[in-house]
C-alpha positions as CSV (number, residue, x, y, z in Angstrom):
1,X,-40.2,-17.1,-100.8
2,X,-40.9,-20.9,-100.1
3,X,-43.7,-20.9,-101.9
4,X,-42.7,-19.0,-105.1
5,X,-39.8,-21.2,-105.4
6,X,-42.1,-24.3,-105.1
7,X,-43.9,-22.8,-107.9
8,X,-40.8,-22.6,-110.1
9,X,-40.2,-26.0,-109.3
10,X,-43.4,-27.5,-110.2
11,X,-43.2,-25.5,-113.8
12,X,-39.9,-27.3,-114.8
13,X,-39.3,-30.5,-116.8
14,X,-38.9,-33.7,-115.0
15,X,-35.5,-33.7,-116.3
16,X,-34.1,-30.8,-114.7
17,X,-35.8,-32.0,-111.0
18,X,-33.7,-34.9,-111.6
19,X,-31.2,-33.3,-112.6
20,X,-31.2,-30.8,-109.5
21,X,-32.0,-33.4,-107.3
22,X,-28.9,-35.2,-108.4
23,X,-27.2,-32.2,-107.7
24,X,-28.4,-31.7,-104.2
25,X,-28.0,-35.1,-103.1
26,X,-24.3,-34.9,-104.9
27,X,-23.0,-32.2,-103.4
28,X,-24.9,-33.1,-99.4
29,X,-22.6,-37.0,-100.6
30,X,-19.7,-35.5,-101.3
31,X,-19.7,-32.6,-98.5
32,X,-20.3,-35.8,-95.7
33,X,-17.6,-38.0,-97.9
34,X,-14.8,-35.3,-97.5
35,X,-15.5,-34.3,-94.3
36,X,-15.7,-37.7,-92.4
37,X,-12.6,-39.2,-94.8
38,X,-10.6,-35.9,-93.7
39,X,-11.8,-36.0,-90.2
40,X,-11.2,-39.8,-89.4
41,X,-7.9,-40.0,-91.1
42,X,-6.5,-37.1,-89.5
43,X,-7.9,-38.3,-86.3
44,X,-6.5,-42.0,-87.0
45,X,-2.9,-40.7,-88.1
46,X,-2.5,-38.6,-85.4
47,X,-3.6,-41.7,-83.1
48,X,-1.1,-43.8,-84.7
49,X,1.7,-41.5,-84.5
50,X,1.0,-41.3,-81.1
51,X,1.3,-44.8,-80.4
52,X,4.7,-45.0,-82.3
53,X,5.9,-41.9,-80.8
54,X,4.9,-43.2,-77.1
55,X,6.6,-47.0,-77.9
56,X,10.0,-45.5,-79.1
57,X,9.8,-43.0,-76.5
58,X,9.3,-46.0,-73.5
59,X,12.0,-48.4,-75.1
60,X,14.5,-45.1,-74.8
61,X,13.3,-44.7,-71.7
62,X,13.9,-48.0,-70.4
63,X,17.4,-48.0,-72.5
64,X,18.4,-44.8,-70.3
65,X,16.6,-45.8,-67.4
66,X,18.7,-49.6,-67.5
67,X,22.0,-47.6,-68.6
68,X,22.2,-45.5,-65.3
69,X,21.3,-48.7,-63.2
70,X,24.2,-50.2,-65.0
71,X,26.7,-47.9,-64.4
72,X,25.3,-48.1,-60.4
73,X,26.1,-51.6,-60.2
74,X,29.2,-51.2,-62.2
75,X,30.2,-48.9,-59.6
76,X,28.8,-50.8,-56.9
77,X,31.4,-53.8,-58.0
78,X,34.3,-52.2,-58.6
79,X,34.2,-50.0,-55.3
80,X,34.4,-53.5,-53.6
81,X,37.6,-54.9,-56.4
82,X,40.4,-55.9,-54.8
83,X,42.4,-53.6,-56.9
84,X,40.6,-50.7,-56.1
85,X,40.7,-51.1,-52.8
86,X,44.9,-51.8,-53.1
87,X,44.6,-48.9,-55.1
88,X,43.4,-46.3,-52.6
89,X,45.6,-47.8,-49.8
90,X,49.1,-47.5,-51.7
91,X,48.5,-43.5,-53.7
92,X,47.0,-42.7,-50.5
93,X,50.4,-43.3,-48.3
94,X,52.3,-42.3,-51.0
95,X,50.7,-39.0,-52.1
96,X,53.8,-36.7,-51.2
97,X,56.4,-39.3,-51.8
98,X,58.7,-38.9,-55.0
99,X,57.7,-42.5,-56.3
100,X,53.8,-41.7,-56.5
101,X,54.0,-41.2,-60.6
102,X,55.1,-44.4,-60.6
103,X,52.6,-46.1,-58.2
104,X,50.0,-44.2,-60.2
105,X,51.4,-45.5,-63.5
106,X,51.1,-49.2,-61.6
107,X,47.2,-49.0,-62.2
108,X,46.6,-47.5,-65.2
109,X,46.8,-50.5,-67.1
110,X,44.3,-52.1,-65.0
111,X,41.6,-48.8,-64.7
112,X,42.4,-47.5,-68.5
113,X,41.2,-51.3,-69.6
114,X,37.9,-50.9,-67.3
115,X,37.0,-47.6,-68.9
116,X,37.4,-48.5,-72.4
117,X,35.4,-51.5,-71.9
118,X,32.6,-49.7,-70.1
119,X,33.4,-46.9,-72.6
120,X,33.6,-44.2,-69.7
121,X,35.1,-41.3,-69.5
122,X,36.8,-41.2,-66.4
123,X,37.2,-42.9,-63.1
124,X,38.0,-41.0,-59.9
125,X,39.8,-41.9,-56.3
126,X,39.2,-39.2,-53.9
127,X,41.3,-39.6,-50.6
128,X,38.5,-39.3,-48.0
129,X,40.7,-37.9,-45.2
130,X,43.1,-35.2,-47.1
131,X,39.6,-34.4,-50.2
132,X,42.3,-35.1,-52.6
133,X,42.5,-36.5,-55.9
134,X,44.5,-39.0,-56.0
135,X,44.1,-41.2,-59.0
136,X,42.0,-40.4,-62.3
137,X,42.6,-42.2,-65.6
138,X,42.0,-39.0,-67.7
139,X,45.0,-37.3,-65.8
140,X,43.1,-34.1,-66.4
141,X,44.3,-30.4,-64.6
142,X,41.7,-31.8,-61.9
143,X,44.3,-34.8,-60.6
144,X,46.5,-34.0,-57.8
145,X,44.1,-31.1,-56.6
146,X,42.0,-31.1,-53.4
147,X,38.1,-31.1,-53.9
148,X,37.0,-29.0,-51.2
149,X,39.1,-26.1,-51.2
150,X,40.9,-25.8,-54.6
151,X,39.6,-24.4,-57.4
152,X,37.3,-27.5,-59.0
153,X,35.4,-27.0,-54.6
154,X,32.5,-25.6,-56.5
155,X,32.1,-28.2,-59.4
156,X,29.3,-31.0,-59.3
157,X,32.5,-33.6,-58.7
158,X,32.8,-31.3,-55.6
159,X,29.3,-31.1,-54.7
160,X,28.8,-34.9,-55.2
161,X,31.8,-35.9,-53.2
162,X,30.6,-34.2,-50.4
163,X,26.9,-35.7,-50.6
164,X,28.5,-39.2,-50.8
165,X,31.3,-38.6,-47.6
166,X,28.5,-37.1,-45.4
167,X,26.3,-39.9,-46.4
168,X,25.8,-42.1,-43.6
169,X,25.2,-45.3,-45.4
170,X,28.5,-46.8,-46.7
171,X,26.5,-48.2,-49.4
172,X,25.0,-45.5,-51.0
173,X,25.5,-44.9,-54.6
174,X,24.9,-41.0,-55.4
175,X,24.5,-39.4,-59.3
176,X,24.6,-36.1,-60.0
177,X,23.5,-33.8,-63.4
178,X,25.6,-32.8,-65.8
179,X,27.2,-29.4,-65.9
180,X,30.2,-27.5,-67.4
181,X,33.2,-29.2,-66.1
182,X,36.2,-26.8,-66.7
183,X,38.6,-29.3,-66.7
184,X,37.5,-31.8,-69.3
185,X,37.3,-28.2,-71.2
186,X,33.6,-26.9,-70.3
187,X,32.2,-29.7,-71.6
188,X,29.2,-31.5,-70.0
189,X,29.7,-33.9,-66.7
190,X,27.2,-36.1,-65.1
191,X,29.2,-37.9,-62.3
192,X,28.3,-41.2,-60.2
193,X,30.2,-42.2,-57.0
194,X,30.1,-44.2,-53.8
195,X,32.4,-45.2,-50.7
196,X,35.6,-47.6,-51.1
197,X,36.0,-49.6,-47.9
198,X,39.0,-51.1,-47.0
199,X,39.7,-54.4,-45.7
200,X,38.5,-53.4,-42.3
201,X,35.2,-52.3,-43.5
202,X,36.6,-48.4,-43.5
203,X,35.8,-45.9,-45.6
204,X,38.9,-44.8,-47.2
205,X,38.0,-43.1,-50.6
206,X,35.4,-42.1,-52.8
207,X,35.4,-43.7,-56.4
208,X,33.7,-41.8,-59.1
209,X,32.7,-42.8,-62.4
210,X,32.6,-39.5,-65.1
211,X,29.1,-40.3,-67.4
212,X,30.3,-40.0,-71.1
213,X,27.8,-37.8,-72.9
214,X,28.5,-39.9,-76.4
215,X,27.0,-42.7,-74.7
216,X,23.4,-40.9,-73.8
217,X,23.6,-39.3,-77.4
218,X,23.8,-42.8,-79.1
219,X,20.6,-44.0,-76.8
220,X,18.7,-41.2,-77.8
221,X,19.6,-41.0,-81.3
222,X,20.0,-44.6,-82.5
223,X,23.4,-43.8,-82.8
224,X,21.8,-41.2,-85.5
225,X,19.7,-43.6,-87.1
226,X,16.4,-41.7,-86.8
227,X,14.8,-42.7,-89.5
228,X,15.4,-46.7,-88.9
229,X,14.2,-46.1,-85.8
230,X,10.8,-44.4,-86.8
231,X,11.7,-41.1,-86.4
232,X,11.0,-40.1,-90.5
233,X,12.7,-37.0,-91.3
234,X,11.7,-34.6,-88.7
235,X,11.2,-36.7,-85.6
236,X,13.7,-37.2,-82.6
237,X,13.9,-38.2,-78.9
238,X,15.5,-35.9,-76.2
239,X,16.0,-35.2,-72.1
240,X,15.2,-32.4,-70.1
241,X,16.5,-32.1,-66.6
242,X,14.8,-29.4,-64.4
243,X,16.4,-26.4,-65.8
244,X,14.9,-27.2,-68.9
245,X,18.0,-27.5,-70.8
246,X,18.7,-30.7,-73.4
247,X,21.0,-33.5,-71.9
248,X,21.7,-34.7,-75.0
249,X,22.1,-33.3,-78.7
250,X,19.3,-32.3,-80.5
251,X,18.9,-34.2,-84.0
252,X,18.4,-30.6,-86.5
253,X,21.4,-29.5,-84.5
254,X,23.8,-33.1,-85.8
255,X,22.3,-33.4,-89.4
256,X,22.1,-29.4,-90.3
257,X,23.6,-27.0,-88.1
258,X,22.8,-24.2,-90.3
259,X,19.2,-24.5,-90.8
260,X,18.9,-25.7,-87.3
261,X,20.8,-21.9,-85.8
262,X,18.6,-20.0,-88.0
263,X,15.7,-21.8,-86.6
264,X,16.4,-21.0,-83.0
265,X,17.6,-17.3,-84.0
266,X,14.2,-16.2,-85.8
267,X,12.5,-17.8,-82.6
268,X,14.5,-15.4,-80.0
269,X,17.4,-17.4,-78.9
270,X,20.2,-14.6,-77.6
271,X,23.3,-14.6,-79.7
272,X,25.5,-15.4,-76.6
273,X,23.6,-19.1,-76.5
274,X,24.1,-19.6,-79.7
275,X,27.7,-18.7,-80.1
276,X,28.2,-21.1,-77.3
277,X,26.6,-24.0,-79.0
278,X,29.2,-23.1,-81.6
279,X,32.0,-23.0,-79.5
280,X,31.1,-26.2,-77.5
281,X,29.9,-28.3,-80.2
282,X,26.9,-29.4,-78.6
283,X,23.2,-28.4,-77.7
284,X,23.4,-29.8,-74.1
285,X,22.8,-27.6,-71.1
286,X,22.6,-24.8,-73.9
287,X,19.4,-25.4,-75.7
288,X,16.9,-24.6,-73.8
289,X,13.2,-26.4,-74.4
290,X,9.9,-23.6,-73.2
291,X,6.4,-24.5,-72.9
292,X,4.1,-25.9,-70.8
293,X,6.5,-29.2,-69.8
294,X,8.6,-26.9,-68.3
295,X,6.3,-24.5,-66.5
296,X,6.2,-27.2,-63.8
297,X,8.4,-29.5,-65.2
298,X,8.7,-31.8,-61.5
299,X,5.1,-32.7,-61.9
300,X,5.2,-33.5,-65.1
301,X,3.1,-37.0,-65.6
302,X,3.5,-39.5,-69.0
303,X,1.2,-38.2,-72.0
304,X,0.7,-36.9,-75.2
305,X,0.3,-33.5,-76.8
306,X,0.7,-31.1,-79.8
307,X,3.3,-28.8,-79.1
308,X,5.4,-25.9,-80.0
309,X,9.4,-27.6,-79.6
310,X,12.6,-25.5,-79.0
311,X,12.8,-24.8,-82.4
312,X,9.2,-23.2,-82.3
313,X,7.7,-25.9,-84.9
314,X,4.6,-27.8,-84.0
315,X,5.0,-31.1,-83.0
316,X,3.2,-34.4,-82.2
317,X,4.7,-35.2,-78.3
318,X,5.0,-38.0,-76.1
319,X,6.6,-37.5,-73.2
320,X,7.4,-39.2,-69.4
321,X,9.8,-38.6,-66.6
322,X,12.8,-40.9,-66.1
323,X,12.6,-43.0,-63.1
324,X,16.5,-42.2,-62.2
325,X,16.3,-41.7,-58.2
326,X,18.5,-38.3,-58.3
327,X,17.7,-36.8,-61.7
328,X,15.0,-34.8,-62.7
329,X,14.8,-36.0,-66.4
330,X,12.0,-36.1,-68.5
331,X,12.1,-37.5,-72.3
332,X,10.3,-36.2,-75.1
333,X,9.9,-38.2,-78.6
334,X,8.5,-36.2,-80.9
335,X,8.1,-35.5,-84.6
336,X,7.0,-32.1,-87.0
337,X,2.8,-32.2,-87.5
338,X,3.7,-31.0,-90.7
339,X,5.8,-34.4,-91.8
340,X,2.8,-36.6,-89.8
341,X,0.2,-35.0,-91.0
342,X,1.9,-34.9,-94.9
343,X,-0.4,-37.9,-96.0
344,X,-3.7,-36.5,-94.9
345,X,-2.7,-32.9,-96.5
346,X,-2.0,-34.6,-99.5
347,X,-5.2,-36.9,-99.6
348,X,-7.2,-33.7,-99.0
349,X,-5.9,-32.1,-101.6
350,X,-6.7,-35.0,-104.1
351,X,-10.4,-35.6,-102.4
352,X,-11.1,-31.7,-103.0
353,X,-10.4,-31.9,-106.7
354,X,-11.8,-35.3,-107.2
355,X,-14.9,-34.3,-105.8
356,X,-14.8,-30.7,-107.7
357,X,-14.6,-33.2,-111.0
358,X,-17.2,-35.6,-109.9
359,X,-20.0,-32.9,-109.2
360,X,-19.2,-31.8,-112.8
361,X,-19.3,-34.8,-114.3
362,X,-22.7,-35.5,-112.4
363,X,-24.3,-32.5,-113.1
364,X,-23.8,-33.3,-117.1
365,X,-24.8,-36.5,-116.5
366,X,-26.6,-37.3,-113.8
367,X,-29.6,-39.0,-115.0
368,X,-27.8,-42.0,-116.8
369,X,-25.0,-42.3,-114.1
370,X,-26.4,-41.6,-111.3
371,X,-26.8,-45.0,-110.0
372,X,-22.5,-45.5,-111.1
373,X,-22.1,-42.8,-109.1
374,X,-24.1,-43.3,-105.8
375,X,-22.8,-46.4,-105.5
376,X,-19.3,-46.3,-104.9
377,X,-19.6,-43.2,-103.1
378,X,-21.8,-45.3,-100.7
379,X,-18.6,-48.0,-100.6
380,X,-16.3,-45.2,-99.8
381,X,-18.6,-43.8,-96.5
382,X,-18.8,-47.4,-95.5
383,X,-14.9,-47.9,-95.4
384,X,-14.2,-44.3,-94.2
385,X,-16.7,-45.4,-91.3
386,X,-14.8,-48.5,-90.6
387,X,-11.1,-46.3,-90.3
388,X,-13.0,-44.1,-88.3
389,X,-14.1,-47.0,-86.0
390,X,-10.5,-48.2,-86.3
391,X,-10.6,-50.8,-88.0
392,X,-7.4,-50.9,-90.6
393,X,-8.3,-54.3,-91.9
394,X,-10.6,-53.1,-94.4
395,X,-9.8,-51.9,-98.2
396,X,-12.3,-50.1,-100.5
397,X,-13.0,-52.6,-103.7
398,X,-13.5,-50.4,-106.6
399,X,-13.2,-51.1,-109.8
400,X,-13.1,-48.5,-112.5
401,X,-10.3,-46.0,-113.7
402,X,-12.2,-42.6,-112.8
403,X,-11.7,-40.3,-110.1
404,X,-13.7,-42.2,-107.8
405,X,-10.8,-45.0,-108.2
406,X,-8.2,-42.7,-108.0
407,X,-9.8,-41.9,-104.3
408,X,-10.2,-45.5,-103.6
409,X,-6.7,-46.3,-104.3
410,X,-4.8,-42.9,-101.9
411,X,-7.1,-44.3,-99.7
412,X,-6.4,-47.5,-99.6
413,X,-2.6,-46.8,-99.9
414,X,-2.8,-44.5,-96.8
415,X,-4.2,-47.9,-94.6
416,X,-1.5,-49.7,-96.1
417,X,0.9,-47.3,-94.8
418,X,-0.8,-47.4,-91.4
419,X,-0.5,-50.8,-91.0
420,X,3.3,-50.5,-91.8
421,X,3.9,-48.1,-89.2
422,X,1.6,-50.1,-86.7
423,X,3.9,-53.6,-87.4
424,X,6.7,-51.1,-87.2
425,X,5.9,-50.2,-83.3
426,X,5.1,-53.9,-82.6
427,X,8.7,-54.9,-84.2
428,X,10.9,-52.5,-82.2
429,X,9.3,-53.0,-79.0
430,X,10.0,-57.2,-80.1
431,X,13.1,-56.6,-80.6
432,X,13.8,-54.6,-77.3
433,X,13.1,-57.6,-75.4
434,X,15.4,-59.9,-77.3
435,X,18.9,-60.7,-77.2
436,X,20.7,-60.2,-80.5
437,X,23.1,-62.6,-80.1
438,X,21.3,-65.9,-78.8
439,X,18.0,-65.0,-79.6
440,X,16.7,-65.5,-76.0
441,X,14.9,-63.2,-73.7
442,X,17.1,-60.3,-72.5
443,X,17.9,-58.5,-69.3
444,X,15.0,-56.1,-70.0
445,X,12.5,-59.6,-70.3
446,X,13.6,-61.0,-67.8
447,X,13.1,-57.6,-65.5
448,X,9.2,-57.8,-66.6
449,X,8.5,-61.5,-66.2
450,X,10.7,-61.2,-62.8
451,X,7.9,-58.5,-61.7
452,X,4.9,-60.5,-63.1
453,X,6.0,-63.7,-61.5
454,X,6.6,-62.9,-58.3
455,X,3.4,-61.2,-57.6
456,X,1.7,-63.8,-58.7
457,X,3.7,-66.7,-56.9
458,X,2.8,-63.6,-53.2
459,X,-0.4,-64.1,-54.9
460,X,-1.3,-67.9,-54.9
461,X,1.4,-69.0,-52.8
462,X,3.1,-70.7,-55.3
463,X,7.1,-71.3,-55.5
464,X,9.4,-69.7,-57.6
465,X,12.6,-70.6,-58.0
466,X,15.7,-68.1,-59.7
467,X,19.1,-69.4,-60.9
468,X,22.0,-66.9,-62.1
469,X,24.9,-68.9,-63.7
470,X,27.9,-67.8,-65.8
471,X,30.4,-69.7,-67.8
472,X,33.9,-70.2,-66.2
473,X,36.8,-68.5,-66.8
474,X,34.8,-67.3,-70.2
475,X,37.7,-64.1,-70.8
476,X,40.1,-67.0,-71.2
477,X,37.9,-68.4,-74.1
478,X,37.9,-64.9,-75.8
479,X,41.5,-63.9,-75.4
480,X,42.8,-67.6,-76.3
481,X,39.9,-68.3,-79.5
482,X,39.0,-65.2,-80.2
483,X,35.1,-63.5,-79.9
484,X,34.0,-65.0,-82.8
485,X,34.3,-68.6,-80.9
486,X,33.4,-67.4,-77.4
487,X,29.8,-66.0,-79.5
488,X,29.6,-69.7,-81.2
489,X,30.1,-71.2,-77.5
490,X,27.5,-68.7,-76.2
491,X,25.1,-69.8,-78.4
492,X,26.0,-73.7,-78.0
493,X,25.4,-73.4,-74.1
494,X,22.2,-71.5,-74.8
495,X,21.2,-74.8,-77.4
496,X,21.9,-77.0,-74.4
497,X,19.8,-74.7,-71.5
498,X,16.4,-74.4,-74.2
499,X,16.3,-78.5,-74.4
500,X,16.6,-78.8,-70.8
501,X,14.2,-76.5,-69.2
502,X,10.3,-76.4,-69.7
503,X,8.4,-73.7,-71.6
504,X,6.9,-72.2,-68.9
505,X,10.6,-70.9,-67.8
506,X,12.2,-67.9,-68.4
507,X,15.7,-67.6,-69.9
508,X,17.1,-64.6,-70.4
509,X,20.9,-63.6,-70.6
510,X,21.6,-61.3,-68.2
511,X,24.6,-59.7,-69.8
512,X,28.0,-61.0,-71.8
513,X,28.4,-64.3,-70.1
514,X,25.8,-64.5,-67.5
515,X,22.1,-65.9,-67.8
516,X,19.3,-66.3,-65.4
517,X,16.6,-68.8,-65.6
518,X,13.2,-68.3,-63.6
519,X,11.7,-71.9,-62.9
520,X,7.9,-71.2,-62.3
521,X,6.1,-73.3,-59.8
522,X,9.7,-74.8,-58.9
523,X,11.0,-75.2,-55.5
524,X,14.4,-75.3,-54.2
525,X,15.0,-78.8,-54.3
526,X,13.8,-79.9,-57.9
527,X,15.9,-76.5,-59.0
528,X,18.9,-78.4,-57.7
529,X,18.4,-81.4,-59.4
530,X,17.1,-80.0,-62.9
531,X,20.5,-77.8,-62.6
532,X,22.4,-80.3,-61.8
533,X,21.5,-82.4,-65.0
534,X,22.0,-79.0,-67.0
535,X,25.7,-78.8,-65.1
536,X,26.8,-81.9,-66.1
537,X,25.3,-81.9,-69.4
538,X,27.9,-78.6,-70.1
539,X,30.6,-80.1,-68.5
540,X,30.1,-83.5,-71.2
541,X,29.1,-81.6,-73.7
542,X,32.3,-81.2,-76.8
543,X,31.8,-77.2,-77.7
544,X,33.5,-76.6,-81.0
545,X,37.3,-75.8,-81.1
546,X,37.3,-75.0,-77.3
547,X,36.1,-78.8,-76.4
548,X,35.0,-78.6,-73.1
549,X,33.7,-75.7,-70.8
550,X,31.9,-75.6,-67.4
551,X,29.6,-73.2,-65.4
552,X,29.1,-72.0,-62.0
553,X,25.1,-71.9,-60.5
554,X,23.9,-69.8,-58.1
555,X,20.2,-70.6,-56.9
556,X,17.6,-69.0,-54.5
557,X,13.7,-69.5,-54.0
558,X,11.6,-66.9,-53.9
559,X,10.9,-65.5,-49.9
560,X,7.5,-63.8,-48.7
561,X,9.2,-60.8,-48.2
562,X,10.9,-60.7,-51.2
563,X,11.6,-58.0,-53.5
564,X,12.9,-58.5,-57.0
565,X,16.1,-56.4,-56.4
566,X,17.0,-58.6,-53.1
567,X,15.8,-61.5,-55.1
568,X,18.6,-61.0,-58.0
569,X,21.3,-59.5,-55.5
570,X,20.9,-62.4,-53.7
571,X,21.7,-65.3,-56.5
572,X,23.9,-62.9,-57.6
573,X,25.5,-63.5,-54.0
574,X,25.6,-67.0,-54.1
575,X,26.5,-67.0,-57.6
576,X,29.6,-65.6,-56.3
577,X,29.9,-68.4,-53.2
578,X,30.2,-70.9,-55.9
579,X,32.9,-69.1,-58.1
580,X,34.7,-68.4,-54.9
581,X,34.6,-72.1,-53.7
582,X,36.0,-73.7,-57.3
583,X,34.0,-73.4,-60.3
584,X,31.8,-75.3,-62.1
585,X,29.4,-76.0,-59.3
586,X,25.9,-75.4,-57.8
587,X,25.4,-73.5,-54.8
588,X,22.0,-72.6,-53.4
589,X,19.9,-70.8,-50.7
């Protein structure tokens, strides 16, 4: 057979070896050009989305992660406010007496204000020695009832009341995951409590702060801003707890409730669920998420995947557990493969037919343009090598109008479009770590140079120095000028602390009027001085319309045996010591 087709091929015209050889070498060219420029930007896309998926998915994380730690410490505090504290004392005594509406009614002001600032749902005083309720601001069918043996014994407020009053550390802060609470009307309750001493150091109560759902929802969907965030049309971030149910709602369920039922019916979901959803008006603790997360979901380790999600659509996944001590959580950001992979369909669609058109055009023509041809074919292999290698940098130059151009330019659109998503992730994880309004370093920052820093000062003995200070008496500013001057003063003391400290400090604001500054290579004694120049300087300085304002300083150098937590509790201590002794004045340790 080899030979007699050797024979043929010696008998024909030099034209049509050329010609055939054009063709062979065409169609080998073209075969290679499609299959490495579909390969490597599949491969590349699916890299990048994985990037961007894993970035949004660890600033959620850490924006969940930093919302439970705030409601701890929120509940931390005001388990030890002087109000509180009164609080539990006078309902307690007066439980059965015919006054106790109105005691109750005495603190309402006072708790409603706390939860809508904190924008909780409810706060709870549970007499420790009778288990009952005796103070909530909702004023739900739950007030007034006895934990343990009415008929709310077997809720999770129940079960985490009992976990905190048998806890044998007075400090211990306790969460627990949400369930149906039947008397905020079945809907989901995730509930946080610890132990209210009393001025004797007695535990007298249980305080308990009822997690709002709307808040979780807003973390986890931009407050349904998907697409700003990333997201495109398809993509969305969620929680899991053990059970493998959502904890917050899912995004097809918010935008189309329709679409999003029919999807979960053709996939098996029973009827029941689904009529719940509907009558609950939410997916949480309903929807349930299958796969292989959830086959051994308290193992489950940070990492990527393509996977089938609730709705039984493929999707691009990157997912983590939730470092909450007390909740099995793990987060998911994910989007359709179909939607990331749209570009790369789309390009293989337009290299298939562009090549179909070149191979006709070089079979007509191949002798005089074969060298046109060749060449910018080469071009194209030599780019698609570089994407493949990762390098986004480079753009294919060529310049004609033919098909060959029209292949050139998807391609050179679909880097551009890389790149964008690329200075996307870099953008939102920039803007994670600032704060909005004085365009410092926020709490989050601060966390992560805190951690850095102080292994490194363990590391080469070096000091490290942290001072936590707050402006006085700063609620006056705002209720007497109004926000919009309290923001303008906010940003004028910040003006003052960046002209006053070096670059190699941090300075972060810690949250609405306090800020912390970590002094590198600083000991305790220069700390006092530089602050001291920085407290004066505040207390001279003319702010606008409020004229004069002061701060209070607490500062504390880093010990061997520190940890960051007791490092920031205790300037946050002494920070205290110096409010408590007048004001506008350093105290250190």
């Amino acid at each position: 057979m080899f030979k007699l087709l050797n024979t043929l091929f010696d008998s024909i015209s030099i034209n049509i070896k050329i010609v055939i050889h054009f063709i062979l070498i065409t169609i080998f060219s073209m075969g290679l050009t499609y299959l490495i420029t579909y390969d490597s930007l599949e491969d590349e896309i699916q890299k990048t989305y994985f990037k961007k998926l894993t970035a949004i998915r660890e600033i959620k994380k850490t924006q969940i992660e930093e919302y439970i730690k705030s409601i701890k410490n929120d509940i931390f505090l005001l388990a030890r406010a002087p109000f509180v504290i009164k609080a539990t004392k006078e309902l307690s005594n007066n439980f059965l007496n015919k006054d106790f509406t109105s005691k109750v009614r005495k603190y309402d002001k006072e708790f409603l204000k706390y939860v809508n600032k904190k924008e909780y749902y409810d706060i709870f005083l549970i007499d420790i020695k009778t288990n009952n309720i005796i103070y909530t601001v909702a004023k739900e069918s739950d007030f007034k009832t006895n934990i343990e043996q009415g008929k709310y014994k077997n809720t999770n407020l129940a079960k985490i009341y009992k976990s905190i009053k048998n806890s044998k550390d007075n400090n211990d802060i306790d969460i627990i995951d949400f369930q149906h609470y039947n008397p905020s009307g079945g809907q989901p309750a995730s509930f946080i409590a610890t132990k209210v001493k009393n001025k004797n150091n007695e535990v007298s109560a249980i305080i308990v702060i009822q997690i709002p759902i709307n808040k979780i929802n807003n973390i986890m969907t931009g407050n349904q801003n998907w697409e700003n965030e990333g997201f495109g049309k398809t993509g969305e971030a969620y929680l899991i707890s053990q059970d493998c149910s959502m904890r917050n709602d899912s995004r097809f369920f918010i935008e189309d409730k329709m679409n999003y039922f029919k999807q979960i019916s053709d996939i098996g979901v029973k009827k029941e669920i689904i009529e719940e959803i509907k009558k609950n008006k939410t997916t949480v603790l309903f929807q349930e998420v299958k796969g292989a997360i959830c086959n051994n979901i308290l193992n489950v380790k940070s990492g990527i995947d393509i996977i089938k999600d609730y709705r039984g659509i493929e999707v691009l996944s990157s997912f983590a557990p939730l470092n909450i001590q007390g909740l099995n959580w793990i987060i998911l950001s994910e989007i359709d493969k179909k939607e990331a992979f749209i570009y790369v369909n789309q390009i293989q669609d337009k290299i298939f037919f562009t090549l179909i058109a070149i191979f006709i055009i070089i079979i007509l023509t191949s002798i005089i343009f074969s060298k046109t041809i060749t060449k910018p074919i080469s071009v194209l292999i030599l780019a698609v090598k570089n994407l493949g290698n990762g390098d986004l940098t480079k753009r294919v130059n060529i310049k004609c109008n033919d098909e060959l151009g029209e292949l050139a330019t998807c391609f050179n659109n679909s880097l551009d479009k890389l790149e964008k998503m690329t200075y996307s992730v870099e953008h939102f994880t920039r803007l994670s770590m600032t704060d909005n309004l004085t365009q410092i370093h926020n709490r989050l920052k601060l966390n992560h140079e805190l951690d850095i820093e102080i292994r490194r000062a363990k590391r080469t003995k070096s000091n490290l120095t942290l001072v936590m200070f707050d402006i006085d008496h700063f609620k006056n500013i705002n209720d007497t000028y109004g926000h919009d001057v309290g923001d303008l003063s906010l940003i004028g003391l910040v003006n003052i602390i960046n002209q006053n400290i070096r670059k190699t400090d941090v300075f972060a604001r810690w949250g609405g009027e306090e800020f912390m500054i970590l002094l590198v290579d600083t000991n305790l004694d220069s700390a006092i001085l530089m602050v001291e120049k920085i407290r004066i300087k505040i207390e001279k300085n003319n702010f606008k319309k409020i004229t004069n304002m002061t701060c209070s300083f607490g500062i504390t150098q880093c010990k061997k045996e520190d940890t960051k937590e007791a490092l920031i509790k205790r300037v946050d201590e002494i920070l205290y010591e110096a409010k408590h002794k007048g004001r506008n004045r350093i105290e250190s340790q």
